[in-house]
C-alpha positions in Angstrom: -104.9 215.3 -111.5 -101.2 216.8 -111.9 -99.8 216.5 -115.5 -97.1 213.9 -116.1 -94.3 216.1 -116.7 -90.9 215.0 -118.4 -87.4 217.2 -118.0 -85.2 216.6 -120.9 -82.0 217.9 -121.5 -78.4 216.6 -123.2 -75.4 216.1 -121.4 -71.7 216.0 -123.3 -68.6 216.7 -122.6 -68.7 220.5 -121.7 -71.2 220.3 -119.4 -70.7 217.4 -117.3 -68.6 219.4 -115.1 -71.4 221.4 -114.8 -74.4 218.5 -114.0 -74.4 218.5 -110.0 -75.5 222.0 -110.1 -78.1 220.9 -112.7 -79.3 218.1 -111.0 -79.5 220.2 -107.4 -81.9 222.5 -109.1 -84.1 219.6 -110.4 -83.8 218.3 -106.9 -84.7 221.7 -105.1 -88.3 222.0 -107.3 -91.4 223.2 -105.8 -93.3 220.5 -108.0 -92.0 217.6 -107.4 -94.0 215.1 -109.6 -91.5 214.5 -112.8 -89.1 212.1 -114.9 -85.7 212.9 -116.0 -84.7 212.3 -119.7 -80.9 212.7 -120.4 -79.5 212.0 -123.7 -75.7 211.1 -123.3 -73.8 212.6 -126.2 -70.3 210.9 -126.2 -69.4 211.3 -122.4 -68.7 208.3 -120.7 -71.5 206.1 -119.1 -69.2 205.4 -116.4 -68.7 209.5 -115.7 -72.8 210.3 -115.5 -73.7 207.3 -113.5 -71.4 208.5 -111.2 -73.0 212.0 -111.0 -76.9 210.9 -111.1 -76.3 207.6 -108.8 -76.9 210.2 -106.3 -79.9 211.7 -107.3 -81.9 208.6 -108.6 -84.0 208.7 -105.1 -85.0 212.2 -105.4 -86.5 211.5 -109.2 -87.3 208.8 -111.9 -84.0 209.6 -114.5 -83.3 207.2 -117.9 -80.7 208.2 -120.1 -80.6 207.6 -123.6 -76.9 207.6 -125.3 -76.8 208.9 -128.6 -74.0 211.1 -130.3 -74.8 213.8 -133.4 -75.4 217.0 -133.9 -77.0 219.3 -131.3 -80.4 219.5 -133.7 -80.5 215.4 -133.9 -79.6 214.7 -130.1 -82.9 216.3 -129.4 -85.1 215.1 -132.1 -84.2 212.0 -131.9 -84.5 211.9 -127.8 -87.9 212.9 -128.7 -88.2 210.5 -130.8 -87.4 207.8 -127.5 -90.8 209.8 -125.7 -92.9 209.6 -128.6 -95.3 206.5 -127.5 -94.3 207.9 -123.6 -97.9 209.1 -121.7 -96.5 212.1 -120.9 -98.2 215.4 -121.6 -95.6 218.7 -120.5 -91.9 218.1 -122.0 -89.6 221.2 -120.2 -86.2 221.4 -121.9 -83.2 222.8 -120.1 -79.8 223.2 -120.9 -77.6 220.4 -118.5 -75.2 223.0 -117.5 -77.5 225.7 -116.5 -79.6 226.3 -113.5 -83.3 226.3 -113.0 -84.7 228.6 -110.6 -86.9 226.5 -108.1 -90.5 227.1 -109.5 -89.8 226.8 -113.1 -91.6 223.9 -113.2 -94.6 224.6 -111.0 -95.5 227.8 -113.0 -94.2 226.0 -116.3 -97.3 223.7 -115.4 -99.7 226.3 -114.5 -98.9 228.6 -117.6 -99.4 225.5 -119.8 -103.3 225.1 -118.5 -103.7 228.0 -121.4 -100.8 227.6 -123.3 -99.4 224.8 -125.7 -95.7 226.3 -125.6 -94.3 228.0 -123.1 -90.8 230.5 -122.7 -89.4 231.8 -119.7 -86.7 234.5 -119.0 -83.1 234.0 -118.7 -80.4 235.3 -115.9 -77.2 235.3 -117.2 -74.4 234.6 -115.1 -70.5 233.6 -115.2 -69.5 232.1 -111.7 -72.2 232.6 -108.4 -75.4 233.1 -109.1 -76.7 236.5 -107.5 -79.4 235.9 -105.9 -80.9 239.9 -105.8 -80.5 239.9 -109.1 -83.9 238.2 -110.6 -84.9 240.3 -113.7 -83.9 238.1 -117.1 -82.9 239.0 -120.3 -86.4 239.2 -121.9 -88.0 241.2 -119.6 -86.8 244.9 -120.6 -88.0 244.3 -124.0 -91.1 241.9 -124.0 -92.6 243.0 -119.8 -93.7 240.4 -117.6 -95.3 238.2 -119.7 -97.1 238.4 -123.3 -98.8 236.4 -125.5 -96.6 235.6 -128.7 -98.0 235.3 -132.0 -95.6 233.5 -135.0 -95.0 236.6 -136.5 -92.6 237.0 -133.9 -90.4 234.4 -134.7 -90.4 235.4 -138.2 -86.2 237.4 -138.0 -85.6 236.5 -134.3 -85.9 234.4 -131.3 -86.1 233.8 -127.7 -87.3 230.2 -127.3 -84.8 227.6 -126.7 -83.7 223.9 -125.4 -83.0 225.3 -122.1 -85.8 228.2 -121.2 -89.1 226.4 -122.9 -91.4 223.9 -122.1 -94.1 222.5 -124.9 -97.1 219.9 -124.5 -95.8 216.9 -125.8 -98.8 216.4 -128.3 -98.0 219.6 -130.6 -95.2 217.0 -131.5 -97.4 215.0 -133.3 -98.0 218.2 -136.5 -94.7 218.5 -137.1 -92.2 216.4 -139.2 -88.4 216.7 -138.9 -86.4 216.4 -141.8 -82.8 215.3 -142.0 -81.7 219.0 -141.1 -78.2 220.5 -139.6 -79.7 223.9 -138.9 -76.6 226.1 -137.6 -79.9 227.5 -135.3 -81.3 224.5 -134.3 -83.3 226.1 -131.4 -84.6 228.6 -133.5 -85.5 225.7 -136.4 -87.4 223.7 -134.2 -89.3 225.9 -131.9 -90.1 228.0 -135.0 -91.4 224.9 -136.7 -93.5 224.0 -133.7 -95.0 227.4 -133.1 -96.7 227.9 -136.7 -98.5 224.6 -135.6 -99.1 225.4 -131.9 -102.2 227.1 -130.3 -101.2 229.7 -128.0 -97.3 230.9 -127.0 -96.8 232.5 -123.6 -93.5 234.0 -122.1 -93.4 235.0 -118.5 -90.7 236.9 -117.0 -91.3 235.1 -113.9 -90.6 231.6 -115.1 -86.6 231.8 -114.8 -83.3 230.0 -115.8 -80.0 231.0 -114.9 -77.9 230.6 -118.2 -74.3 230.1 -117.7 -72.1 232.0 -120.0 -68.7 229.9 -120.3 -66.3 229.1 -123.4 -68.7 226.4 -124.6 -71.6 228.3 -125.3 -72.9 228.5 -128.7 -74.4 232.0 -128.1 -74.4 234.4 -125.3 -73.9 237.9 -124.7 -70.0 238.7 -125.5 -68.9 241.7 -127.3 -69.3 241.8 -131.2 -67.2 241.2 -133.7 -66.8 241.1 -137.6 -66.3 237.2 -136.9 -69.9 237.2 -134.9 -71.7 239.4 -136.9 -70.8 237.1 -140.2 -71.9 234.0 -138.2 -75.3 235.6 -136.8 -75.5 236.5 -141.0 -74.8 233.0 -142.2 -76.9 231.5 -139.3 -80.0 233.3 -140.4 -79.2 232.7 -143.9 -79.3 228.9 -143.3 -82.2 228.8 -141.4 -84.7 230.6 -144.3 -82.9 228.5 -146.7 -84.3 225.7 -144.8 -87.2 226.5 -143.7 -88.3 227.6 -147.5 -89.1 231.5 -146.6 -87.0 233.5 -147.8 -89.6 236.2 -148.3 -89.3 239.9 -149.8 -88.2 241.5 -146.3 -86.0 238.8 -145.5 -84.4 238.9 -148.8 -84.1 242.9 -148.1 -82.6 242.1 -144.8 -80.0 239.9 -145.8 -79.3 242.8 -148.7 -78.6 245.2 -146.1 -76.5 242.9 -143.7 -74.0 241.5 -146.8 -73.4 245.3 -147.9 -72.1 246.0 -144.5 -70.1 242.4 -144.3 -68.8 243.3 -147.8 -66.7 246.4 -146.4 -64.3 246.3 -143.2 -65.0 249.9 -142.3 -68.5 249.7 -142.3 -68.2 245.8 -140.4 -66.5 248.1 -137.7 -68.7 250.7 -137.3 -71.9 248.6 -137.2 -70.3 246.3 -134.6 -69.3 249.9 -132.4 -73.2 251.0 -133.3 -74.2 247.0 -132.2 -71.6 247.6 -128.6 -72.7 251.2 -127.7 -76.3 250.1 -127.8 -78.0 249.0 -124.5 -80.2 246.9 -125.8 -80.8 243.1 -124.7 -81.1 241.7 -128.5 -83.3 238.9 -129.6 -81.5 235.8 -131.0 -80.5 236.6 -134.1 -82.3 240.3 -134.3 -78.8 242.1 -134.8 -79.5 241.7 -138.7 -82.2 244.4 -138.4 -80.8 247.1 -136.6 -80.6 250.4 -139.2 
């Protein structure tokens, strides 16, 4: 029997423009046996039901409206699945694109694997189709059992390229947080509680970059570098491990952020490197 399979994902104002594309890509799925979740933060119910009116025949879609912070939107649309009988949950990101077997090899990956992270394709405009190798790929290879060490000073599972069975929900407890990394927060929190983590390169999601993004791949600046610093500080702070290294590595990150000359040098170092960097890894580079 196929696994009841949710897709969950929050719509708001800077990505509705973007949520036929979404919705095409749900509709062009190799597996075709899912729900829709949506939670609605603060765009106007009139606006989406416009948008998904036309899709309701192609998939089972609620939508949920609820407006916070990007952390709460999805804890609490969790919350609304809680008592729900479904087993997979695959987040995406309603203005990015999923390739058309995400979800079929998201399902077979998960026969093994209680969370699972797929590779990323960044693009701006079209999607180039020749172009199929993510992000991920150059660093981790095709695919690779992750242990939670991993996660420890870095990331690369998020609300739009990761897929978790729903009942690893039930050993974790969300606090009233506002993590400034709330992907990293929660995934981090699920996987010291999950069995086994598996990326695959194979399993891909076209990431738009646009002006709305919290993080992508631009240049970087002494403005970025300070927030990747004060984003990592907050999210050790809250998740009560701010260990010996970590201490050591915010050390070595505020003595460059403490001098403009060395900000600037350590951003050209960051530039000139041709490295696809982890979430958040740029704090480590020596």
């Amino acid at each position: 029997m196929k696994p009841k399979v949710c897709i969950f994902s929050v719509v708001h104002p800077g990505s509705i423009e973007y949520l036929n594309d979404f919705f095409d890509s749900l509709k062009c799925q190799t597996a075709s046996c899912f729900d829709v979740f949506l939670v609605n933060d603060s765009c106007a119910p009139s606006v989406i039901n416009k948008i998904v009116d036309s899709y309701r025949s192609f998939f089972n879609l609620s939508i949920f409206d609820f407006s916070s912070t990007h952390f709460a939107n999805r804890v609490v649309g969790l919350e609304q699945l809680a008592e729900s009988d479904y087993e997979i949950i695959l987040f995406c990101d309603s203005d990015d694109i999923l390739s058309c077997d995400r979800l079929e090899k998201s399902i077979i990956a998960h026969q093994k694997s209680d969370i699972v992270i797929g590779d990323l394709i960044p693009f701006t405009f079209g999607i180039e189709k020749s172009y199929q190798q993510g992000l991920w790929r150059s660093r981790i290879g095709a695919e690779k059992i992750i242990d939670a060490s991993f996660f420890e000073n870095k990331n690369i599972a998020g609300f739009g390229n990761t897929s978790i069975k729903k009942s690893i929900l039930d050993r974790v407890t969300f606090q009233d947080v506002n993590p400034l990394a709330p992907d990293w927060f929660f995934f981090n929190s699920l996987i010291e509680k999950a069995g086994k983590v598996f990326f695959s390169s194979v399993i891909l999601t076209y990431y738009r970059q646009h002006s709305n993004n919290i993080a992508g791949t631009a240049k970087y600046t002494p403005e970025r570098l300070m927030r990747i610093y004060q984003t990592k500080m907050l999210h050790y702070e809250l998740m009560g491990s701010l260990n010996k290294s970590r201490v050591e590595e915010m050390k070595f990150i505020e003595k460059i952020l403490s001098n403009n000359q060395s900000i600037m040098q350590y951003c050209d170092r960051l530039n000139s490197r041709k490295t696809n960097f982890f979430w958040w890894e740029e704090t480590l580079i020596n």
